[in-house]
N, C-alpha and C positions, 0 to 999 in steps of 0.2 A: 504494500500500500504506500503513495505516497505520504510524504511528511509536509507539514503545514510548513510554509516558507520562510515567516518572520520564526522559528520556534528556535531556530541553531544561534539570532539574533544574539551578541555583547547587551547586556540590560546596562546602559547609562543614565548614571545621574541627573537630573534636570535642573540645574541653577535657576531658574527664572521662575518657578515654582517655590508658594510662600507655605512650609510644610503648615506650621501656626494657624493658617487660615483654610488651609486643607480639612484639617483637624476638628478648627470646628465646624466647618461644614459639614463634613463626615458623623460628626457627632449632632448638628441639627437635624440632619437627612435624618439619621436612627431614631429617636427622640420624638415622637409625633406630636403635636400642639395640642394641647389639652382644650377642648369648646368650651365647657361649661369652667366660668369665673370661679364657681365656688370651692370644683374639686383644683381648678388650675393653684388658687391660692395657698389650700392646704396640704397640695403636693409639696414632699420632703423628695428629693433627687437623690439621697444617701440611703433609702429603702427601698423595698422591692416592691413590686404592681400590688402584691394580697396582702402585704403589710400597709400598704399608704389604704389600701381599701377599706382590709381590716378596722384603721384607727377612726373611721370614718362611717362606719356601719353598714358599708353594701360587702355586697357581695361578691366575689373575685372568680367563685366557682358555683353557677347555678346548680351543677348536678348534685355539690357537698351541701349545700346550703338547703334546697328542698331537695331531698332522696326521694325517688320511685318506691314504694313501697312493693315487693315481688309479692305475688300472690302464692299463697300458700294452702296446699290440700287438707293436710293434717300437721298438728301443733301447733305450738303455740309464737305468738309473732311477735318476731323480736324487733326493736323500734330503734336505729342507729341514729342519733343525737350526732350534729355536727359540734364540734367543736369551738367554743362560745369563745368567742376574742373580746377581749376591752376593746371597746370604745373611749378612745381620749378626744375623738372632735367629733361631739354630736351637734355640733354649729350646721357642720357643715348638712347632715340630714336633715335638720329642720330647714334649713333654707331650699336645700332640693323639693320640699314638700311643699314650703310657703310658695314658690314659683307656682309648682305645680296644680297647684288649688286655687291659681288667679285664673280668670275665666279670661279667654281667647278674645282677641276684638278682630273682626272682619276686616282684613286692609283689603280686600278685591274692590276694584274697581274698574271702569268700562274707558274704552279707549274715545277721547271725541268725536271720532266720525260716527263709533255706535252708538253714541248717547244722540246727537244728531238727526241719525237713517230713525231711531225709535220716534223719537217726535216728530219728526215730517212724518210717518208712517202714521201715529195716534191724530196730531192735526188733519190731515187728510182723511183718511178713513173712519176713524174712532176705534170703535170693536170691529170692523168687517176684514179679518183676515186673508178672506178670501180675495179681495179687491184690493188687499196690499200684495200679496201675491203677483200682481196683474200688473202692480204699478212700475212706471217706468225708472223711478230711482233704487228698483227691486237690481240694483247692477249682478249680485249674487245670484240671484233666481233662486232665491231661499224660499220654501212651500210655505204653505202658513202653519203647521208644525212649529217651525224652524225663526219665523219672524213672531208666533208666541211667545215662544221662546227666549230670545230676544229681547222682547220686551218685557217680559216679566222678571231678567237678571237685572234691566234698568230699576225696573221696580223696588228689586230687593237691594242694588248696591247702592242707590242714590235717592230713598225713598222723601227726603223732603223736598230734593230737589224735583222728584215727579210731582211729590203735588204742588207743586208751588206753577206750575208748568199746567196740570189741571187747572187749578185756580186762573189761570190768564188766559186759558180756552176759555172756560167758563162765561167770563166775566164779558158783555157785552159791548162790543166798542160803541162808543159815542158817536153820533149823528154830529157831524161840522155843517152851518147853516150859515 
């Protein structure tokens, strides 16, 4: 079989190469960024991944932590207890919880040529899906399915701005005399 060509290669030194900076490259590359602030902060770097977990009350090994319990025909079942760690930063669990237990706010929001096509669609036709279907700023050819649709995400992500929008259909323009 042949032999790889550069493999017989002299391996030389590289002067222009700052090893220092290599190093901790090398060492950020391994090291993955921790997301969450809370556990980022109470990361110690002098312990290991089940110890920094441990002191912190999660878990490092789902399967040790909750056991399968094996089903058994006969006898009596034995119950294997993991191993109970000190907790020294239960900061940090109460904070993973308090996040956790604030309720979600909806940031979706609609793009303004959609917020736009819905209201010339509702100004134009009103309720009649079918004759928005039909209409010529229908540039998509979205069925009326599809422009319900539509319009009822406006609803839901912009909904004072819909009725504020009802409210000026509504309201009958004044007669100039």
């Amino acid at each position: 079989m042949p032999k790889a060509k550069k493999s017989g290669k002299r391996k030389k030194f590289d002067y222009n190469q700052d090893r220092k900076k290599m190093k901790k490259k090398f060492i950020k590359k391994c090291n993955p960024r921790i997301e969450d602030p809370q556990i980022r902060n109470a990361w110690d770097d002098k312990k290991s991944m089940a110890r920094n977990l441990q002191e912190m009350g999660l878990a490092f090994d789902p399967n040790r932590t909750l056991p399968i319990m094996k089903q058994r025909l006969l006898g009596d079942d034995k119950v294997t207890k993991a191993p109970a760690g000190i907790v020294t930063k239960p900061y940090v669990l109460n904070q993973l919880e308090e996040e956790a237990n604030r309720p979600e706010k909806d940031s979706k929001t609609l793009s303004s040529d959609l917020i736009e096509y819905a209201q010339h669609m509702i100004r134009e036709h009103k309720d009649d899906f079918k004759a928005m279907a039909r209409d010529e700023k229908n540039y998509y050819q979205d069925t009326p399915k599809q422009i319900k649709r539509k319009i009822n995400e406006y609803k839901r992500c912009h909904p004072a701005h819909y009725d504020a929008f009802v409210k000026s259909l509504a309201a009958p323009e004044p007669m100039i005399q």
